[in-house]
SEFIKE-851941 format. One record per residue (C-alpha): x, y, z. Coordinates in steps of 0.2 Angstrom, whole numbers, padded with zeros to 4 digits, always signed. Last residue first. Layout:
REM residues N
XYZ...
END
This chain:
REM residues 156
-0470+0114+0429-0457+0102+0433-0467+0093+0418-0466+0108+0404-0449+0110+0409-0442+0091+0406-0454+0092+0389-0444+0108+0384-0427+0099+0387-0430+0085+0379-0438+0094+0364-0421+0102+0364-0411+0086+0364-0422+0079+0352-0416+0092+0338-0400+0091+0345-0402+0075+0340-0408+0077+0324-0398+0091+0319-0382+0078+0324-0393+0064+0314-0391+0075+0299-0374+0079+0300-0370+0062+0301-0379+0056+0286-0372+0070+0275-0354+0067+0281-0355+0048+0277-0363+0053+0262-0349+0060+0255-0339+0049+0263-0347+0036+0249-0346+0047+0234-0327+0052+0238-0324+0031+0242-0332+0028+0225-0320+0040+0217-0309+0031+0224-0313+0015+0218-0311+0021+0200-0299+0029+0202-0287+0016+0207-0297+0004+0196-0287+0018+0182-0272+0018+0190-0273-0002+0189-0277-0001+0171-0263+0014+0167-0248+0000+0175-0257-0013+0166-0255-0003+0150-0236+0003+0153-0234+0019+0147-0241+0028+0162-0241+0046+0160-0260+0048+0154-0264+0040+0172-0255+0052+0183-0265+0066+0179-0282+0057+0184-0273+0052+0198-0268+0067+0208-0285+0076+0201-0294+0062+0211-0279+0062+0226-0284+0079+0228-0302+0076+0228-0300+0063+0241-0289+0075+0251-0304+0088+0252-0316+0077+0259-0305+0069+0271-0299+0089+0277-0317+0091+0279-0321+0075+0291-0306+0080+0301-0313+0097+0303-0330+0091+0308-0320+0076+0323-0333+0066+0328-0322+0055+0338-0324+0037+0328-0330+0043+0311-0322+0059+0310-0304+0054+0317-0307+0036+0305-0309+0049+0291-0295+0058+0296-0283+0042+0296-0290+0035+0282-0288+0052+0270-0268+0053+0277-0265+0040+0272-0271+0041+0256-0263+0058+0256-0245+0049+0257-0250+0038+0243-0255+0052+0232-0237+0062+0236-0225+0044+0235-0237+0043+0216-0233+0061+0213-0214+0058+0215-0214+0045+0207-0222+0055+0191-0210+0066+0194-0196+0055+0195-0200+0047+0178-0201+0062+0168-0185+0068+0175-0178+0051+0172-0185+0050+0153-0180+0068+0149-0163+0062+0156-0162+0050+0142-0168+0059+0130-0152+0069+0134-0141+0057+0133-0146+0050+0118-0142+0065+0110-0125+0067+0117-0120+0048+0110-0130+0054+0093-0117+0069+0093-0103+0058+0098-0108+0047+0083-0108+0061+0073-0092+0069+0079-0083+0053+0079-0088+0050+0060-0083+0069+0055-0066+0066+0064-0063+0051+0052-0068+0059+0036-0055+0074+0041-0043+0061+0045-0045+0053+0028-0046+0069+0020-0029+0076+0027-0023+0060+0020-0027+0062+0002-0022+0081+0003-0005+0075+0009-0003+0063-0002-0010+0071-0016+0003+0087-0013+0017+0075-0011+0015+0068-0027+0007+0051-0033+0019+0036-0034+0026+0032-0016+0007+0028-0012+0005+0012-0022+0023+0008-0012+0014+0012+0004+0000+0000+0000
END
C-alpha cells in the first residue's frame, strides 16, 4: 500500500490524508453527537419518571392521610377532620387522573385507572357519610331540645 502511495505527489498525499482524518473526525463527531443526543432523552426520561414518582409517593401519602381523618371523624366526631378527608379525596382524584396519561405501561394505566375508579367511589361514599352524620347531629339536637322543653313543661 505504501509503495502504491510512493507514486502520486506529495501534494496528493497530503491532501489524500488530510481527508481521511477529516472523514474520520466527521464520524466521531456524529456518533458523539448521537451519544449526546441519547443522553439527553435519556434524562428527559428520568426527570419524567421522577416526577411521576414523586406524585405517586405524594398520592400515597394523602391516602394515608384520608383514612386516618376519616377514621378521626367517624370514631371522635371530629367536623374538621371529616373536611380535610373530603378535600384530600379530591386531591388524590386530580392526583390520579394526571398520573394516568403518564403511564406507558397498559397494566400500570389499568390499575391507575381501578385506582380511580374506587376512589371516586370512596369520595361518593364519605360524602354521604358526612351528609348522614350531620343530619342525625340536627336530629339529636333536635331531640335534645324537645327534651329539654318536655323536662320544663313537667317540673312545671
Amino acid at each position: 500500500m505504501i509503495a502504491w502511495m510512493a507514486q502520486f505527489k506529495i501534494g496528493l498525499r497530503v491532501v489524500v490524508g488530510f481527508g481521511t482524518v477529516l472523514a474520520l473526525m466527521v464520524v466521531v463527531g456524529l456518533v458523539g453527537r448521537s451519544g449526546v443526543i441519547e443522553g439527553g432523552n435519556l434524562q428527559n426520561e428520568y426527570v419524567r419518571l421522577s416526577q411521576q414518582f414523586q406524585k405517586i409517593q405524594e398520592t400515597n401519602s394523602d391516602i394515608i392521610n384520608i383514612r386516618r381523618n376519616a377514621i378521626l371523624f367517624a370514631y371522635a366526631d371530629d367536623r374538621k377532620a371529616g373536611e380535610i378527608a373530603q378535600q384530600l379525596t379530591k386531591d388524590v382524584q386530580q392526583n390520579l387522573r394526571r398520573l394516568i396519561p403518564g403511564f406507558r405501561n397498559p397494566e400500570r394505566r389499568a390499575q391507575a385507572e381501578t385506582m380511580l375508579a374506587r376512589i371516586t367511589s370512596y369520595v361518593e361514599k364519605l360524602d354521604q357519610v358526612v351528609t348522614l352524620k350531620s343530619a342525625r347531629d340536627r336530629d339529636v339536637a333536635s331531640l335534645g331540645e324537645t327534651g329539654e322543653t318536655l323536662v320544663r313543661l313537667l317540673g312545671e
